[in-house]
C-alpha positions as CSV (number, residue, x, y, z in Angstrom):
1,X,19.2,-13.0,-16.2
2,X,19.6,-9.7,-14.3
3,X,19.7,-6.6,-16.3
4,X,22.3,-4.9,-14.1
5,X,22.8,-1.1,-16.5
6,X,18.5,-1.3,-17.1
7,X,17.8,-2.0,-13.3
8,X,20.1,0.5,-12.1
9,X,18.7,3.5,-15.0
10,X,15.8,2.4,-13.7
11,X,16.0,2.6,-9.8
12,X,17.9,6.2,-10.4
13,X,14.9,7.7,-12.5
14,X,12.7,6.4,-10.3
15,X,14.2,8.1,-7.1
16,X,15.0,11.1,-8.8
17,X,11.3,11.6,-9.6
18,X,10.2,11.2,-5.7
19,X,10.2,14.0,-3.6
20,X,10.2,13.9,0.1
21,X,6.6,15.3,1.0
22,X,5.6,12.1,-1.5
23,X,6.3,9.4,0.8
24,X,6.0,11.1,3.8
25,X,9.5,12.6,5.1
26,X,10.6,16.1,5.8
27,X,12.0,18.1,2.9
28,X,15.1,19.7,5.4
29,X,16.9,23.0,4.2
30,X,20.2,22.0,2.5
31,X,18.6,19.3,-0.2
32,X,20.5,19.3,-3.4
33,X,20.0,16.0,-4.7
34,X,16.9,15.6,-7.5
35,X,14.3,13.8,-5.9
36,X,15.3,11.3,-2.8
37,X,18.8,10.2,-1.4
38,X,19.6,7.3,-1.7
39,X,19.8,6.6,2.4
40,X,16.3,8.0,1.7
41,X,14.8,4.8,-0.6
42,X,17.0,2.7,1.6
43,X,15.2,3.6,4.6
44,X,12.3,2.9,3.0
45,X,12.8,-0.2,1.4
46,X,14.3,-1.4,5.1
47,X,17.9,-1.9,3.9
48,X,21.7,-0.7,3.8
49,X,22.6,2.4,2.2
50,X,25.1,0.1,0.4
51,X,23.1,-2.5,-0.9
52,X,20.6,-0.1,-2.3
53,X,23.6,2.2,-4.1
54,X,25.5,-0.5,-5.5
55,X,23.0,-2.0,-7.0
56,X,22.5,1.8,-8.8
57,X,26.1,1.7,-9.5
58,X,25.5,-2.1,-11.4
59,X,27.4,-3.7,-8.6
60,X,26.9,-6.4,-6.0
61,X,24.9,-9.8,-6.3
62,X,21.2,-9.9,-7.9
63,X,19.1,-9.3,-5.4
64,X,16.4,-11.5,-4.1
65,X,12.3,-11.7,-4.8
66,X,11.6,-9.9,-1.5
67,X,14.6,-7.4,-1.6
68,X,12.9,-6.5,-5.1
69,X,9.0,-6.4,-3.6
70,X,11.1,-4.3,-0.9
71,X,12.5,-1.6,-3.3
72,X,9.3,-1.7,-5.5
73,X,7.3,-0.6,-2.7
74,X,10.0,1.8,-1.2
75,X,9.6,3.6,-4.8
76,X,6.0,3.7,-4.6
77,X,5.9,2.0,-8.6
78,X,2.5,0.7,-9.8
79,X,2.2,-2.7,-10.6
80,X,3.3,-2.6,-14.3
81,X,6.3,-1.0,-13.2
82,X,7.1,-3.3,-10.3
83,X,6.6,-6.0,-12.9
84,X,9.0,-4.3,-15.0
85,X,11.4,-4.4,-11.8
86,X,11.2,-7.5,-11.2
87,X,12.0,-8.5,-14.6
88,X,15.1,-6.3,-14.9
89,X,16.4,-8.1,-12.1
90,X,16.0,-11.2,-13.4
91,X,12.7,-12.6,-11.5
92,X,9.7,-13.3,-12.9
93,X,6.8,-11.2,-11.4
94,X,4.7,-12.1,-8.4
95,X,0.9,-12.8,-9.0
96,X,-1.8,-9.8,-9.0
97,X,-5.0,-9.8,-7.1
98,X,-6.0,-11.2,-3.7
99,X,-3.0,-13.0,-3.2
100,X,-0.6,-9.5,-4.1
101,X,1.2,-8.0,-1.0
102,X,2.2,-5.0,-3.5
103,X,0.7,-2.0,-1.9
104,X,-0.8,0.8,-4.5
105,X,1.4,3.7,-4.7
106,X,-2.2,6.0,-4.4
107,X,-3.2,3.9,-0.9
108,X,0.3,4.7,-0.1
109,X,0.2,8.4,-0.9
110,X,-3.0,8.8,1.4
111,X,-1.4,6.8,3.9
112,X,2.0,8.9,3.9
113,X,-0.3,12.2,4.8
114,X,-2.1,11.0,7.9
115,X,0.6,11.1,10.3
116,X,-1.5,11.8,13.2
117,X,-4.3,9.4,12.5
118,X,-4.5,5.5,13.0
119,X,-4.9,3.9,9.8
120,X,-3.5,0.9,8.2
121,X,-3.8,-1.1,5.1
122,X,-5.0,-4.6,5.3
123,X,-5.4,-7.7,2.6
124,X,-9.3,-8.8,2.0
125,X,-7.3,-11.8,5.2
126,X,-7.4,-9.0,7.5
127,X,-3.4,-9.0,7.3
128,X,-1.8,-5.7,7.8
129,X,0.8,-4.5,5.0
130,X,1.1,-1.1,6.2
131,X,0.3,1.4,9.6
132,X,1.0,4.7,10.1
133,X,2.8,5.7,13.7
134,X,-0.7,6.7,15.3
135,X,-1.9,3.0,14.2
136,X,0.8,1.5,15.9
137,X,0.5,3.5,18.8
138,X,-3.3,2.3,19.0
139,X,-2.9,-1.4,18.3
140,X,0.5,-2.1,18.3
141,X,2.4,-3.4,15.7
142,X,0.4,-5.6,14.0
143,X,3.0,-6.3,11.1
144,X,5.2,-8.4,13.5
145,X,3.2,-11.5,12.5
146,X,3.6,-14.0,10.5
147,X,1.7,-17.0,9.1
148,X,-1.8,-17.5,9.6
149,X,-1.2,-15.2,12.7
150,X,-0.6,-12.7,9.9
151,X,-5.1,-12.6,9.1
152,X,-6.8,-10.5,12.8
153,X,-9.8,-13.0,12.1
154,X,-7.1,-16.3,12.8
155,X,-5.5,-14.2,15.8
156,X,-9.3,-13.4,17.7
157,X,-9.8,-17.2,18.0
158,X,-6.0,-18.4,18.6
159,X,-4.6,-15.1,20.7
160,X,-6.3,-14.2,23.7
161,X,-4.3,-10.9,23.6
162,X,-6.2,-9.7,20.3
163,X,-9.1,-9.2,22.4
164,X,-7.6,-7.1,25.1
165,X,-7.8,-4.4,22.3
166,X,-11.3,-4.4,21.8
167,X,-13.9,-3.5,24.5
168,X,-15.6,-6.6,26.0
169,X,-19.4,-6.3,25.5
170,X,-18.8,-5.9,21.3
171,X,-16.7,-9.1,21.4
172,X,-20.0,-11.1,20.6
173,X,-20.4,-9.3,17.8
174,X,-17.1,-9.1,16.1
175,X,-17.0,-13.6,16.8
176,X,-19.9,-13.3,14.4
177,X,-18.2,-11.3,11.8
178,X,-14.9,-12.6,11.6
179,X,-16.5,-16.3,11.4
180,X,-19.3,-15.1,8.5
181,X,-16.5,-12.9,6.3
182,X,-14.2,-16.1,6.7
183,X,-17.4,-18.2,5.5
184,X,-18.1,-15.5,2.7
185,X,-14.1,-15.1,1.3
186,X,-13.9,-18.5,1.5
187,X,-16.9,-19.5,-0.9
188,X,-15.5,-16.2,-3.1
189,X,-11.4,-17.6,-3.3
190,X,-12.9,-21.5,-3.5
191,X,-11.1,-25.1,-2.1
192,X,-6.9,-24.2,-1.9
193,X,-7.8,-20.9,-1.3
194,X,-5.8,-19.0,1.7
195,X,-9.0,-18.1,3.2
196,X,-9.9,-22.1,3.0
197,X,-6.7,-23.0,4.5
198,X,-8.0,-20.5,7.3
199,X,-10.8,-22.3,7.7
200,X,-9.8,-25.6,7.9
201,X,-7.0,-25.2,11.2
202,X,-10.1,-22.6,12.7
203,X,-12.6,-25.7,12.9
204,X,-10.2,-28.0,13.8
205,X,-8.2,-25.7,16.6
206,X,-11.4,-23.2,18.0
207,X,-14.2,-24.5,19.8
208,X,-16.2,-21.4,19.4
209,X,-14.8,-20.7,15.9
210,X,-16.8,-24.6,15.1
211,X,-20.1,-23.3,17.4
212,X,-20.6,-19.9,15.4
213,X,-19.6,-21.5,11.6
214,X,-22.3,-24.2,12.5
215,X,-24.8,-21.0,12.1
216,X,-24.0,-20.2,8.8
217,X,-24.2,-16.6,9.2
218,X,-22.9,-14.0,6.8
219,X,-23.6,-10.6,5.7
220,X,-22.5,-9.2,9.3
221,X,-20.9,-6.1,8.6
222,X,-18.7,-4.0,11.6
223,X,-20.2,-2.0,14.1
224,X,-20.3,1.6,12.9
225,X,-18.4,2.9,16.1
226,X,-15.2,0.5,17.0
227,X,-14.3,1.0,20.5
228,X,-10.5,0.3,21.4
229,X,-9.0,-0.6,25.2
230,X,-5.4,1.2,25.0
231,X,-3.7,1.1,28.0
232,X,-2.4,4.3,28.6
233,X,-5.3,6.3,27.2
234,X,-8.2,4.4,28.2
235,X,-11.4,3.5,25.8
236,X,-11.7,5.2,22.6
237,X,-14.4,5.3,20.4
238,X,-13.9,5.4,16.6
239,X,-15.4,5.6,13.3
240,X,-14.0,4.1,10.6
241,X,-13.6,5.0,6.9
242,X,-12.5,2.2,4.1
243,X,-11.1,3.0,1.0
244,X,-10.7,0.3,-1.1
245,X,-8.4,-0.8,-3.8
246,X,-10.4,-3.5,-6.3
247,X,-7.4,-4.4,-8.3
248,X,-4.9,-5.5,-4.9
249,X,-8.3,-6.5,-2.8
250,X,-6.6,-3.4,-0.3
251,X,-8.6,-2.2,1.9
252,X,-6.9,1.7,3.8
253,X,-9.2,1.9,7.0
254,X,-8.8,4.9,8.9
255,X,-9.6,5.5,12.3
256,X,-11.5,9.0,13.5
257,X,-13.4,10.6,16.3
258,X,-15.6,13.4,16.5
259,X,-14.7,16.3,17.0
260,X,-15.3,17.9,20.9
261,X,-15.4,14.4,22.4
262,X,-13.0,12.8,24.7
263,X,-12.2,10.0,22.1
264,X,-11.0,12.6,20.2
265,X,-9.0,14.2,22.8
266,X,-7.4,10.8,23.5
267,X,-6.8,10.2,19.9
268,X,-4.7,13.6,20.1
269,X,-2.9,12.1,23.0
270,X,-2.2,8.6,20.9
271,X,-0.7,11.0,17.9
272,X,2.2,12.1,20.3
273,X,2.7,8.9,21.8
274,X,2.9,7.5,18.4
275,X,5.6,10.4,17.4
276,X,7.7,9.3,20.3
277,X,7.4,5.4,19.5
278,X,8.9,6.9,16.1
279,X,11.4,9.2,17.6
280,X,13.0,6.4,19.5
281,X,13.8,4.0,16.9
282,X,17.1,3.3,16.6
């Protein structure tokens, strides 16, 4: 049964203890509300002003599972605490580990700060949770999925498109590694695993999926320098760092160039083309 006066307490301290610069928007000049508004958290949590605030004011109907994964990872809350939310509203908490979509509020604090950089968070599935603007701009938006489409490794063997984004002479390569981290995850997670549903409707659907598994390579790590095909900037080439979160099985993979080379002049260009995507949503 929903706690309506604890699960509104709750969301209010919660917001009141956020401040802009923590989830990455701009302080302004006339802010005299403790912490963020709540338009603010409603942005973030992808949802009316008015469904957010009544349910502050202990009004309105209980709100779904996903409307309470939404605000828990609007308000940046650990997992304890989105278990706690979860509760309050009457739900019982989703599963941790692998399987978790709940983003870390210190992956999201990193990922908040690079505003000009590509980066995203991915599941061990290669499924992204979370971009920044930059990403977007570089891949497009690769949380428009859903499904199996959801994992990169299903989309290279199902989506022609996928490899449009990746320069052709290193597609060999990343066949190899999407087929042997599949192979690997799949042995880790075990039979009814996601990762062996993945496997099972790769074999039976790819052609070249079944050739390379028949190899039984594994071990095959990325290619230190990923070069992307972007359309209006040309080829960029890009290191990439991984931070990794071993509790949620996150992975934040940010995108750089060095410095003085044209990649890295082109990656300036993506930045503004990625503030302007930004600018002109509605």
């Amino acid at each position: 049964m929903i706690d309506r006066t604890g699960l509104a307490d709750f969301l209010r301290r919660h917001r009141e203890a956020l401040q802009p610069e923590d989830v990455g928007l701009p302080r302004g000049q006339r802010r005299r509300t403790a912490g963020l508004r709540r338009e603010e958290v409603a942005m973030l949590c992808s949802m009316s002003t008015d469904y957010y605030s009544r349910l502050e004011r202990e009004r309105g109907p209980q709100p779904s599972e996903q409307m309470v994964g939404a605000i828990a990872q609007g308000l940046r809350l650990s997992l304890g605490e989105r278990d706690h939310l979860f509760r309050l509203a009457g739900h019982n908490p989703p599963p941790r580990g692998a399987t978790s979509e709940h983003v870390g509020p210190g992956l999201l604090r990193i990922l908040d700060r690079l505003t000009d950089t590509p980066a995203e968070i991915i599941t061990e599935l290669g499924e992204t949770l979370r971009q920044t603007p930059t990403g977007v701009a570089l891949t497009g938006d690769a949380g428009r999925y859903s499904g199996k489409a959801r994992s990169i490794g299903y989309r290279w063997f199902t989506d022609p498109a996928t490899r449009s984004l990746y320069l052709p002479e290193d597609h060999a390569h990343m066949t190899r590694m999407f087929v042997g981290g599949l192979r690997e995850l799949a042995t880790l997670r075990g039979p009814g695993s996601r990762a062996a549903g993945l496997v099972t409707e790769l074999l039976e659907r790819s052609a070249e999926f079944r050739s390379v598994w028949d190899t039984h390579e594994v071990g095959l790590g990325p290619m230190e320098i990923k070069r992307f095909v972007h359309p209006e900037v040309g080829v960029l080439e890009l290191s990439c760092q991984t931070l990794v979160d071993p509790d949620q099985a996150h992975r934040l993979l940010v995108y750089t160039a060095a410095p003085g080379s044209e990649s890295h002049e082109r990656l300036r260009l993506l930045a503004v083309i990625g503030a302007q995507q930004v600018a002109t949503v509605p």
